[in-house]
BALOBA-1460 file (C-alpha; in Angstrom, 3 decimals):
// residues 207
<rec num="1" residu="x" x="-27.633" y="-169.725" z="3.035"/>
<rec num="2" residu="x" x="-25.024" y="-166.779" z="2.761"/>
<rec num="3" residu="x" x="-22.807" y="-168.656" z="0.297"/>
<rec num="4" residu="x" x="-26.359" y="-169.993" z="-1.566"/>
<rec num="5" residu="x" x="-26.916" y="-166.564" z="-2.298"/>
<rec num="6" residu="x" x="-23.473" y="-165.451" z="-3.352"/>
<rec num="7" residu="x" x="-23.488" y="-168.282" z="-5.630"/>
<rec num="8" residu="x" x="-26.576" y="-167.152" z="-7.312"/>
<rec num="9" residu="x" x="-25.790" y="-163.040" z="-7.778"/>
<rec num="10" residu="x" x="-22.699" y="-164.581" z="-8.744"/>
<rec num="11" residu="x" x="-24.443" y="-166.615" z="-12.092"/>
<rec num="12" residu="x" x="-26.557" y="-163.953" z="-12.457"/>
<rec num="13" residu="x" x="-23.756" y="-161.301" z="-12.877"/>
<rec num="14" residu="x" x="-22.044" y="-163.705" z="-14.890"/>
<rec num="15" residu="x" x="-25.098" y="-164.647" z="-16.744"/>
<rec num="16" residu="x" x="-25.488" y="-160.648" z="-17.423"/>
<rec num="17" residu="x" x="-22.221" y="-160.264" z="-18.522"/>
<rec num="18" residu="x" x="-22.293" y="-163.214" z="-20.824"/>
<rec num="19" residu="x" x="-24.842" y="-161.848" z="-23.294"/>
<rec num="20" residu="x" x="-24.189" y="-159.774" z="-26.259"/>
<rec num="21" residu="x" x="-20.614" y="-159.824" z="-26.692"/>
<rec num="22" residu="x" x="-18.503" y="-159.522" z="-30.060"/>
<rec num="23" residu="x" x="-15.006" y="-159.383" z="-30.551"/>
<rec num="24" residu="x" x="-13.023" y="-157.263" z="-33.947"/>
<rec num="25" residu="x" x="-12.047" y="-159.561" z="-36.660"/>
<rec num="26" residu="x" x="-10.990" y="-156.352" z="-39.083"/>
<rec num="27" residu="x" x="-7.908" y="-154.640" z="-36.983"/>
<rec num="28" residu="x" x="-5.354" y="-155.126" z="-39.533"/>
<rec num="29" residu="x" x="-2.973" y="-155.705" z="-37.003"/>
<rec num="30" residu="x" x="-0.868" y="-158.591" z="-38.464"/>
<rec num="31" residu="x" x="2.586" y="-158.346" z="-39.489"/>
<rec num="32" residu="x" x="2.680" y="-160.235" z="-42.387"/>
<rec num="33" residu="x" x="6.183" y="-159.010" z="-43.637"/>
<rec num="34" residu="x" x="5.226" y="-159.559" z="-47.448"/>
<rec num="35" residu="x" x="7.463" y="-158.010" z="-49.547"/>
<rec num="36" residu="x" x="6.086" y="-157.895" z="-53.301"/>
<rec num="37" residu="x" x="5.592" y="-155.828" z="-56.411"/>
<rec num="38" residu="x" x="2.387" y="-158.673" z="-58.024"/>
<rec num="39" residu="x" x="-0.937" y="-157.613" z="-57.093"/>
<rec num="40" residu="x" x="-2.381" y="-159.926" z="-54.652"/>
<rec num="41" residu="x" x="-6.116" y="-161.169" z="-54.190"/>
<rec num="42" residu="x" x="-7.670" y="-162.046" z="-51.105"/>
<rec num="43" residu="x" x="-10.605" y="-164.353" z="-50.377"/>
<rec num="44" residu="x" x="-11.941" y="-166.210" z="-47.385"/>
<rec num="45" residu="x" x="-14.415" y="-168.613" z="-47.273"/>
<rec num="46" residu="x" x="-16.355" y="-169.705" z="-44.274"/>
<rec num="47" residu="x" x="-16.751" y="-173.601" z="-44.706"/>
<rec num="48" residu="x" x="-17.831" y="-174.479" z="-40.721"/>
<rec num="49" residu="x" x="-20.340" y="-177.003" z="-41.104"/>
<rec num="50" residu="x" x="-22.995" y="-175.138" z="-38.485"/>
<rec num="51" residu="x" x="-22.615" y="-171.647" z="-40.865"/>
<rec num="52" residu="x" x="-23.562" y="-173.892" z="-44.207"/>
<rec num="53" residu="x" x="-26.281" y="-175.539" z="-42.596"/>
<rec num="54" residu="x" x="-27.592" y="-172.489" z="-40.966"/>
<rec num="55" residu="x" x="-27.246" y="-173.065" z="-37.476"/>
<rec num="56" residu="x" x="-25.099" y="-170.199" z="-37.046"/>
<rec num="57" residu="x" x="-24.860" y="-166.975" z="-38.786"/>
<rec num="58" residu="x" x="-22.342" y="-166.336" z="-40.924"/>
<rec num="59" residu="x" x="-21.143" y="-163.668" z="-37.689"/>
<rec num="60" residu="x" x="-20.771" y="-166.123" z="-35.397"/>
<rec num="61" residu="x" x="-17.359" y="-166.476" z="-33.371"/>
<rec num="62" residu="x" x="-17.750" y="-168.326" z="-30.711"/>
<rec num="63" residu="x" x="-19.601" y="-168.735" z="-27.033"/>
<rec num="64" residu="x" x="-19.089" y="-166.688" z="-23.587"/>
<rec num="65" residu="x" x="-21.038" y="-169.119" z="-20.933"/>
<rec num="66" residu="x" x="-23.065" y="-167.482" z="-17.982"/>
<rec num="67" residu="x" x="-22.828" y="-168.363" z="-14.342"/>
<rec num="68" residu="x" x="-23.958" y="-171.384" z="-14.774"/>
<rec num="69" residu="x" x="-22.148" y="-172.532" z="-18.073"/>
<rec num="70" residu="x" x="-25.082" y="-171.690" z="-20.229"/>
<rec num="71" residu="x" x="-23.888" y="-170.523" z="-23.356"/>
<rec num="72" residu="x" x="-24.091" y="-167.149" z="-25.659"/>
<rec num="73" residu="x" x="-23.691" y="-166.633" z="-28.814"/>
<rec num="74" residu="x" x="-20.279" y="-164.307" z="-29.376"/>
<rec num="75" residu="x" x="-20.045" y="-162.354" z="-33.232"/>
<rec num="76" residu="x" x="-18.075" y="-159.866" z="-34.766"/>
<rec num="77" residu="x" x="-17.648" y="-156.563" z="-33.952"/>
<rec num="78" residu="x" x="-18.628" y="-155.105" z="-36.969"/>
<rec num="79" residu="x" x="-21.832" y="-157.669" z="-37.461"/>
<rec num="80" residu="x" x="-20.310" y="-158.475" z="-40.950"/>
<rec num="81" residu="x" x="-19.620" y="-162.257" z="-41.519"/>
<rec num="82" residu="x" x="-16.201" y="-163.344" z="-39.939"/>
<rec num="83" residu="x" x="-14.824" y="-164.289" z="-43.296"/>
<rec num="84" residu="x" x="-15.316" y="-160.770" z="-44.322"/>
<rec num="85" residu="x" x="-13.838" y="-159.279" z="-41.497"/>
<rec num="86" residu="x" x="-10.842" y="-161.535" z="-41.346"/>
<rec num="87" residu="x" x="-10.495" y="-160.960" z="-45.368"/>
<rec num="88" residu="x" x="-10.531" y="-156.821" z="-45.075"/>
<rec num="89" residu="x" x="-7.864" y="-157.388" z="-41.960"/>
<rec num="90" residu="x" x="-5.305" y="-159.538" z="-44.255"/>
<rec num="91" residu="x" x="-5.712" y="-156.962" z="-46.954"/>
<rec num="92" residu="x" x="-4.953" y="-153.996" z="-44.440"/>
<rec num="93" residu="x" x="-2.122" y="-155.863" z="-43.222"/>
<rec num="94" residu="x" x="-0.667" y="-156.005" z="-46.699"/>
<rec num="95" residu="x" x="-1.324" y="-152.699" z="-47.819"/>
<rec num="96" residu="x" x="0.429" y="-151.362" z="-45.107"/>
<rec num="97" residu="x" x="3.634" y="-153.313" z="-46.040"/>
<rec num="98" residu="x" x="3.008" y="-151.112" z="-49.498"/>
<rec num="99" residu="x" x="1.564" y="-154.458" z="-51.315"/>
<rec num="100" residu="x" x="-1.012" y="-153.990" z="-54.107"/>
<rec num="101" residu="x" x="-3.989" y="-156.166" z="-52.250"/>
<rec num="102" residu="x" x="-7.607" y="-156.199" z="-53.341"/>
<rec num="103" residu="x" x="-10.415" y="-158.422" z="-51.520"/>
<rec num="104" residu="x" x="-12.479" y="-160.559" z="-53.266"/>
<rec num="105" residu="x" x="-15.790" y="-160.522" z="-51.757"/>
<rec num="106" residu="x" x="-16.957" y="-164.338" z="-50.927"/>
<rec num="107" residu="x" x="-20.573" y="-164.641" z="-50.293"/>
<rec num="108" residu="x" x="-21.505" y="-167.162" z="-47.130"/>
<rec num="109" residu="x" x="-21.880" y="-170.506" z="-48.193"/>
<rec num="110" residu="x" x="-19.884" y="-170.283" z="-51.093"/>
<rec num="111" residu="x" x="-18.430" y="-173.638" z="-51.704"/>
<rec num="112" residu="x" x="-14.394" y="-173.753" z="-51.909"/>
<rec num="113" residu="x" x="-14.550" y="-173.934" z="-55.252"/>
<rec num="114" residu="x" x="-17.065" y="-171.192" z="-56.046"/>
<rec num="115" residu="x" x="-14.468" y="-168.869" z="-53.810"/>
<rec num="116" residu="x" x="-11.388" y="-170.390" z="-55.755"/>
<rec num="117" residu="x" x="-13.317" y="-168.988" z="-59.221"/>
<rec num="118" residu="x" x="-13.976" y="-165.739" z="-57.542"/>
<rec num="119" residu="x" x="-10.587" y="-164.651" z="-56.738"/>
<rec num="120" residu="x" x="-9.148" y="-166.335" z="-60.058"/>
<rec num="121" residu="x" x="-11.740" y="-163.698" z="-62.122"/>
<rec num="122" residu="x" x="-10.088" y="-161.005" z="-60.365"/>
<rec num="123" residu="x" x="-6.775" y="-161.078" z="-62.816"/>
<rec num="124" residu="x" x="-4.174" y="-160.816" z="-60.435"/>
<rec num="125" residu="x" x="-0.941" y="-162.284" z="-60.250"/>
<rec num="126" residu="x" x="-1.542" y="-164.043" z="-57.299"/>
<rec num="127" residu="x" x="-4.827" y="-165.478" z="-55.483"/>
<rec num="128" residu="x" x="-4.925" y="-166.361" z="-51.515"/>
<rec num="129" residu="x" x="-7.332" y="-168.329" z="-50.756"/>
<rec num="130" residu="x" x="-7.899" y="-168.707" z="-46.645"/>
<rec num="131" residu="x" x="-10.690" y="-171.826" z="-46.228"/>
<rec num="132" residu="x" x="-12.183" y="-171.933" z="-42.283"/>
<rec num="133" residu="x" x="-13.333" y="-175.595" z="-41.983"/>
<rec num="134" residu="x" x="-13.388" y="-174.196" z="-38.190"/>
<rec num="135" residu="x" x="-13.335" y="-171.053" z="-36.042"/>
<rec num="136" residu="x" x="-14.821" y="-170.935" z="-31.942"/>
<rec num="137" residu="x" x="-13.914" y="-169.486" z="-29.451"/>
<rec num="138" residu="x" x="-15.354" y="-170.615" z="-25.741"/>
<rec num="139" residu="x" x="-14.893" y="-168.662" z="-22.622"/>
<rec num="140" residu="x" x="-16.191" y="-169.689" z="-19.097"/>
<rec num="141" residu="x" x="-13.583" y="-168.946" z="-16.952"/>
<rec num="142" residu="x" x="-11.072" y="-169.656" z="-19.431"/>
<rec num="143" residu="x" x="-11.208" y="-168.774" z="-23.305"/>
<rec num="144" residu="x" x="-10.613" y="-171.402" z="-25.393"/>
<rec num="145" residu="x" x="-9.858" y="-171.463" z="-29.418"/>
<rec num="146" residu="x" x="-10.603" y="-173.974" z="-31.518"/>
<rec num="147" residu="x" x="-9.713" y="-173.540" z="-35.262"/>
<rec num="148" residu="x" x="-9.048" y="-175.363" z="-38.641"/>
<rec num="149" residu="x" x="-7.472" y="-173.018" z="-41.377"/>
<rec num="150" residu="x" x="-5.722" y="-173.357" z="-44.229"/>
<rec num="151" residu="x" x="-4.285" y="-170.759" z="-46.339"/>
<rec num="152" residu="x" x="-3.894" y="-171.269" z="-50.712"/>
<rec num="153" residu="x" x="-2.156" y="-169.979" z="-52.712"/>
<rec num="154" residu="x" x="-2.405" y="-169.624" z="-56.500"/>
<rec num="155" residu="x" x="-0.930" y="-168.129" z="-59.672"/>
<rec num="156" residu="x" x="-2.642" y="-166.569" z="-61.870"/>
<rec num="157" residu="x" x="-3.825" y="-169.302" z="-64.125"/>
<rec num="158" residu="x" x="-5.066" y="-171.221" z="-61.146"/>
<rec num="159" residu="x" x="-1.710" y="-173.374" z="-60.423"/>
<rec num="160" residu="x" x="-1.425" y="-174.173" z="-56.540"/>
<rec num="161" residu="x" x="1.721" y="-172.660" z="-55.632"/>
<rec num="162" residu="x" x="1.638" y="-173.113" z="-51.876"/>
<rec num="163" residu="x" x="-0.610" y="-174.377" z="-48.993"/>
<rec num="164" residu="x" x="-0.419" y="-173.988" z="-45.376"/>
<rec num="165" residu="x" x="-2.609" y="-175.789" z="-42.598"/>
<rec num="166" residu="x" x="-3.386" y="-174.787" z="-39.310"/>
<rec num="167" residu="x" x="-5.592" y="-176.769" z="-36.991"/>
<rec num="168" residu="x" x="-5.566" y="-176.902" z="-32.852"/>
<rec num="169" residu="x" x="-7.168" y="-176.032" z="-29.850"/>
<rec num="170" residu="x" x="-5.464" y="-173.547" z="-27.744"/>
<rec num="171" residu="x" x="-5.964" y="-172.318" z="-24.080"/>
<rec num="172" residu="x" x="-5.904" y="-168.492" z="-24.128"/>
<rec num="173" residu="x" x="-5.947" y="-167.786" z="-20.455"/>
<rec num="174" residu="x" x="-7.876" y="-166.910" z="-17.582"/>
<rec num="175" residu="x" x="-10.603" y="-164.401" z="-18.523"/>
<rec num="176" residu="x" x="-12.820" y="-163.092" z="-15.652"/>
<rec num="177" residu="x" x="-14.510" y="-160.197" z="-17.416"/>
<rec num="178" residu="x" x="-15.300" y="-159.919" z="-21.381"/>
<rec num="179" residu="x" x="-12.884" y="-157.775" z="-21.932"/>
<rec num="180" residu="x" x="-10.163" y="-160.241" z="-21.433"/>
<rec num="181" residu="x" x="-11.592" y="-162.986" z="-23.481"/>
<rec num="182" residu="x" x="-11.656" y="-160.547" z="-26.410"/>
<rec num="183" residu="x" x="-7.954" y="-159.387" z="-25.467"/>
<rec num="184" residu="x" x="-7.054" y="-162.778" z="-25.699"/>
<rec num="185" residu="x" x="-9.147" y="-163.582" z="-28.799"/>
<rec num="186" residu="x" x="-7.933" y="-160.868" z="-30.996"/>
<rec num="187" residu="x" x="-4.603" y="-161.221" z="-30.241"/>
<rec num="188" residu="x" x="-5.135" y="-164.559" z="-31.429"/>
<rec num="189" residu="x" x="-6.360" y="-163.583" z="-34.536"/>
<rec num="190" residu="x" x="-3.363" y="-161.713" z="-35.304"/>
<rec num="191" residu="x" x="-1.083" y="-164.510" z="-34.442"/>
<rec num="192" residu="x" x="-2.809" y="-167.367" z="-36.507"/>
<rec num="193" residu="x" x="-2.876" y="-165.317" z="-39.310"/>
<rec num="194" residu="x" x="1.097" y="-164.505" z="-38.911"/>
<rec num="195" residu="x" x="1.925" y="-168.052" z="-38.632"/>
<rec num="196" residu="x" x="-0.059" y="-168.784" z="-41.881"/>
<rec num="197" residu="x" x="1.739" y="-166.157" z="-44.104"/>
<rec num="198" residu="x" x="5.060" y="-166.799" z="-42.475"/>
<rec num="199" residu="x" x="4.937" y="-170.261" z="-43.962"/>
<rec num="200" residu="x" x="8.219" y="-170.052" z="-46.233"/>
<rec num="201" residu="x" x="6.690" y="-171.360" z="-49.368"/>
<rec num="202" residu="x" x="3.893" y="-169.441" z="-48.708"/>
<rec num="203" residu="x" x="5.808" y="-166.173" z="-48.360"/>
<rec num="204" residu="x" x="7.924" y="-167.430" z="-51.689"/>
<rec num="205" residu="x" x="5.116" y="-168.014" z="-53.855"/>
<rec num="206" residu="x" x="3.184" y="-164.166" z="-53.057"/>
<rec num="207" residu="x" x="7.134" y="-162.769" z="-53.343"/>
């Protein structure tokens, strides 16, 4: 009866702790190690299929189950759309490597080529383009990442110059409280986006 009841205060707890959470999307943190003197525009556009349907906000970032694996909805810090906040932390990242970076506001459910219009209108030498076709992270006792990026970009006149794809699902680690899970989850934010810019043709085509 004794391990009954630890079993439930235990879900419950975890049930408690499961609700409301939000990681930060907008730190800025990346070193993206771009070295240029063209201005540089930045859009993202959120392409999951449960965001354009409406199943999901445009917020949305993944799940933290309860006790008993029943799952929560887990957003952004801010409460802006993820796009936005992961737009605003590439720009941050670049401006602090002295790069002349603008972001292109992309409306959710913009289609990709809507967004590739958008940051073509803005007139600068080069337009990144980062398309999420997928973005979730799961925590139970574990956090989990599942993603599906790829990062475009183009010249002024529209011209692909370079693309790079990144798709898996990674184990973060063991995360007993919250707090890890976003630990884990925004430090792999900053590495996804490092490995996308690092991409040599990439990095050519904004130098």
């Amino acid at each position: 009866m004794r391990k009954l009841l630890f079993a439930i205060c235990t879900a419950v707890l975890l049930g408690g702790c499961a609700v409301g959470n939000s990681h930060r999307y907008d730190l800025g943190d990346a070193e993206l190690n771009v070295d240029s003197e063209k201005s540089i525009a930045i859009g993202v556009v959120d392409l999951r299929s449960y965001v354009i349907s409406g199943e999901k906000a445009p917020n949305f970032s993944g799940l933290f189950r309860g006790g008993f694996g029943n799952p929560f909805d887990v957003t952004t810090d801010s409460g802006r759309p993820l796009a936005e906040d992961l737009a605003q932390s590439i720009v941050a990242a670049l401006k602090r490597s002295g790069v002349d970076a603008q972001v292109v506001p992309v409306a959710p459910k913009t289609t990709a080529e809507d967004a590739r219009a958008l940051i073509l209108a803005s007139g600068s030498d080069r337009c990144a383009l980062l398309r999420i076709r997928e973005w979730k992270s799961d925590t139970y006792f574990n956090t989990g990442l599942t993603y599906d990026l790829t990062l475009d970009v183009l010249s002024s006149d529209g011209t692909l110059m370079a693309s790079k794809e990144l798709q898996g699902h990674d184990n973060l680690g063991a995360s007993g409280v919250p707090g890890d899970a976003r630990v884990h989850v925004e430090k792999a934010v900053k590495e996804k986006l490092e490995i996308l810019f690092a991409e040599a043709d990439v990095k050519a085509s904004l130098e």
